[in-house]
C-alpha positions as CSV (number, residue, x, y, z in Angstrom):
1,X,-68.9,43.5,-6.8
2,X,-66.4,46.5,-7.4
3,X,-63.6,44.8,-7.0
4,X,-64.1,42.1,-10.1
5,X,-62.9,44.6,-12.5
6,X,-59.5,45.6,-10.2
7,X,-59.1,41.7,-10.0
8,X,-59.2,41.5,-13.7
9,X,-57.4,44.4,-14.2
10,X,-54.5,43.1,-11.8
11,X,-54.5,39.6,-13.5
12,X,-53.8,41.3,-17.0
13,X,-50.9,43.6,-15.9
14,X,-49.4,40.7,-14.6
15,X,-49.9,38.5,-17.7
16,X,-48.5,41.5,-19.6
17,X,-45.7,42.1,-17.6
18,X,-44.8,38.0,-17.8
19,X,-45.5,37.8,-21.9
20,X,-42.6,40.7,-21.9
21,X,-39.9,39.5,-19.4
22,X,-40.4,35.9,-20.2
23,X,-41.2,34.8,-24.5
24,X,-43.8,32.0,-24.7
25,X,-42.5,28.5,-23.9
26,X,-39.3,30.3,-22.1
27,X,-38.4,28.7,-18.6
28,X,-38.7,31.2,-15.7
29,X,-36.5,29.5,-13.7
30,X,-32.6,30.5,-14.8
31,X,-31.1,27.5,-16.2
32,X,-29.2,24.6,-13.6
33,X,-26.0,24.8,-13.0
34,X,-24.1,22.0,-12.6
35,X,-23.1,21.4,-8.5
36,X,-20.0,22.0,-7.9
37,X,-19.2,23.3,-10.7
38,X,-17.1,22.1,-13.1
39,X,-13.6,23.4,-12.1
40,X,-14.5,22.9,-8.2
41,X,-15.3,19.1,-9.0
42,X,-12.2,16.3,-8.6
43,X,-10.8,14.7,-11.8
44,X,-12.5,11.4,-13.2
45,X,-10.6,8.5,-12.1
46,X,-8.0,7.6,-13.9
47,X,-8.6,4.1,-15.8
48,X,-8.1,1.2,-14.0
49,X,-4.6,-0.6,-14.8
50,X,-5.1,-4.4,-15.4
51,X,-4.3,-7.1,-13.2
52,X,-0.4,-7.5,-12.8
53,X,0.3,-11.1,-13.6
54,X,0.4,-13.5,-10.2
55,X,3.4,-13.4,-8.9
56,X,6.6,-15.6,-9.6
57,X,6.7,-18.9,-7.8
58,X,10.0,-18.0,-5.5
59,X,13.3,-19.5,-6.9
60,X,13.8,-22.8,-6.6
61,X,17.7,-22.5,-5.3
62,X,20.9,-23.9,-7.2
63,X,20.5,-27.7,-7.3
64,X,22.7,-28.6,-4.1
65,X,21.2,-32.1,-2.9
66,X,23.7,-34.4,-2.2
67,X,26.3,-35.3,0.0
68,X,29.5,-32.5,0.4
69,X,32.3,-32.1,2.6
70,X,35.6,-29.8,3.3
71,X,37.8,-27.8,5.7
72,X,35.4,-24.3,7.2
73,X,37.2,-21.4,8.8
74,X,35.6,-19.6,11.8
75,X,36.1,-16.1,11.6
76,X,38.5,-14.8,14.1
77,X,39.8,-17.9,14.6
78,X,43.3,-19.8,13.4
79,X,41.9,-23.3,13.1
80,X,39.9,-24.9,10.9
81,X,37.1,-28.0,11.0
82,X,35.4,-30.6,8.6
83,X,32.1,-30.0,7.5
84,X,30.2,-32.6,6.1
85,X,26.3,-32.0,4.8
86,X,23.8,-33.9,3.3
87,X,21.3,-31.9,1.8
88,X,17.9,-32.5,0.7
89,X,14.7,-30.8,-1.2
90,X,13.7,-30.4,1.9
91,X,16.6,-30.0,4.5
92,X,19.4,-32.2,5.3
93,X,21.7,-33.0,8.0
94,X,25.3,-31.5,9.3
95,X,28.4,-33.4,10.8
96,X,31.1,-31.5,12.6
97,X,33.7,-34.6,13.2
98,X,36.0,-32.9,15.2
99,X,33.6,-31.3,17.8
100,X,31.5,-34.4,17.8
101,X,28.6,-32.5,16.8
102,X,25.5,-33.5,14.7
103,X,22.7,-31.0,13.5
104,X,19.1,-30.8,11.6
105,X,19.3,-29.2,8.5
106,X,15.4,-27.5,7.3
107,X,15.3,-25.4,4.1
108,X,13.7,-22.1,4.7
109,X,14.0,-20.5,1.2
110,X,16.1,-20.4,-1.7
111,X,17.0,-17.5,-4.2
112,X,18.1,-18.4,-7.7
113,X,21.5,-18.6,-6.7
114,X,21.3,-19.9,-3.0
115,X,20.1,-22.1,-0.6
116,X,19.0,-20.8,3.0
117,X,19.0,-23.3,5.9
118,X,18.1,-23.4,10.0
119,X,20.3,-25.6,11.4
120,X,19.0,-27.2,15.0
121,X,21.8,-29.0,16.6
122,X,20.9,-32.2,17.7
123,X,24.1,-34.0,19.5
124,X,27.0,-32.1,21.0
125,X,24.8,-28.9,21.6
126,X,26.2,-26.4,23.8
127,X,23.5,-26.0,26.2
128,X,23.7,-29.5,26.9
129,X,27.5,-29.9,27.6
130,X,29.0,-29.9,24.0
131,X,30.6,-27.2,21.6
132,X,27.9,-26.3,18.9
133,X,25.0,-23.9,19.0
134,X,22.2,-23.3,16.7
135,X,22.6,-21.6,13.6
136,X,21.9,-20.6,10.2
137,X,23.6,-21.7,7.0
138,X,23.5,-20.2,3.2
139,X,24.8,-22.7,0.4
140,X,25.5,-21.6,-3.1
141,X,27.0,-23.7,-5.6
142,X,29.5,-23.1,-8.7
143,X,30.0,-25.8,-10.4
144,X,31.6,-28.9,-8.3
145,X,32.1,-26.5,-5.7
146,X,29.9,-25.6,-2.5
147,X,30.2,-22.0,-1.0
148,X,28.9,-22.4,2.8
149,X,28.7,-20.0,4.8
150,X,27.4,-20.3,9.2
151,X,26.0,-17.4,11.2
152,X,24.8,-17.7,15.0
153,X,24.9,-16.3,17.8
154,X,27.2,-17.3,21.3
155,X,27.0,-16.0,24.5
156,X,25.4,-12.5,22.5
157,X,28.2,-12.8,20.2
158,X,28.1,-13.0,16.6
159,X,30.1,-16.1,14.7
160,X,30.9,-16.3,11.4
161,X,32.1,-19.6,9.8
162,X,32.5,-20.1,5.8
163,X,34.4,-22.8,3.7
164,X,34.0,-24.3,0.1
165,X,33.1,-27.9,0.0
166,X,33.0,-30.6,-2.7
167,X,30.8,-32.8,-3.6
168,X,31.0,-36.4,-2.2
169,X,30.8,-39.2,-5.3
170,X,27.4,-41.4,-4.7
171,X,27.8,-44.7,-3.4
C-alpha cells in the first residue's frame, strides 16, 4: 500500500492550503447578495391612502313642488304661450292652453340649484296630429319666481323655449 502515505500527504496540503485562505469558522461561500440588487429593485409602495368618505347623496334640487304658471317664449319665434306645471317630488304634469297640449312630467335629477325633468307628451302630441313633441325641461327657482327653460328636438331641429313663471296660491 504505497499510495496511503501520497493520500495522506495530499489530504494535508489541502487542509493546509484551506486553514490559510479560509480562518476557522469563516464561510467559503462569498457572502449573498441580495437579488436584484438594491438600486435595480422598484420602490416600496407608497402607503395606502384611507378610504375617501362615501360619496355625497346627489342634491336634492331647489324646493319647486307646486303649482306655477306664466307667458314662455320659443326661441326664434315672436309669439309667446302659457305654461302651466304642477310639479312633484317625483315629477309632475305640463299644460300648454293654447296648443291644447298636455304632457308627463318625471324628475330625472336635480343639482342644488335646479330641477331636471323628461317631459312625455301625452295629448296634443305631434306624431299623433297635434303641435307638441317630447322634451326636456330644467326648473330653477329664485325666490317666488320659476326659471323654466324646454329643449327638444323637431323635425332634426333644435327648439329652445324659456319663461319665468310664478307660483300659483294653494287652494
Amino acid at each position: 500500500m504505497p499510495h496511503k502515505p501520497l493520500r495522506n500527504a495530499a489530504a494535508g496540503l489541502l487542509a493546509i492550503v484551506a486553514a490559510s485562505t479560509f480562518p476557522a469558522g469563516a464561510q467559503q461561500f462569498p457572502p449573498a447578495q441580495p437579488f436584484p440588487p438594491a438600486d435595480a429593485r422598484p420602490s416600496p409602495p407608497p402607503p395606502e391612502k384611507p378610504a375617501a368618505p362615501p360619496a355625497a347623496r346627489p342634491a336634492a334640487g331647489p324646493a319647486v313642488a307646486g303649482t306655477w304658471s306664466g307667458s314662455v317664449t320659443q326661441v326664434g319665434s315672436q309669439s309667446k304661450y302659457s305654461v302651466s306645471l304642477t310639479l312633484t317630488a317625483a315629477g309632475g304634469e305640463t299644460n300648454y292652453p293654447e296648443v291644447n297640449c298636455v304632457g308627463k312630467l318625471t324628475r330625472i335629477g336635480a343639482s342644488r340649484s335646479y330641477v331636471f325633468y323628461v317631459e312625455a307628451i301625452t295629448q296634443g302630441h305631434r306624431d299623433k296630429g297635434g303641435r307638441c313633441p317630447d322634451g326636456t325641461i330644467t326648473v330653477g327657482r329664485a325666490g317666488d319666481k320659476l326659471a323654466w327653460v324646454w329643449f327638444g328636438s323637431v323635425d332634426d331641429e333644435l327648439v329652445v323655449a324659456y319663461g319665468t313663471l310664478t307660483r300659483k296660491p294653494a287652494r
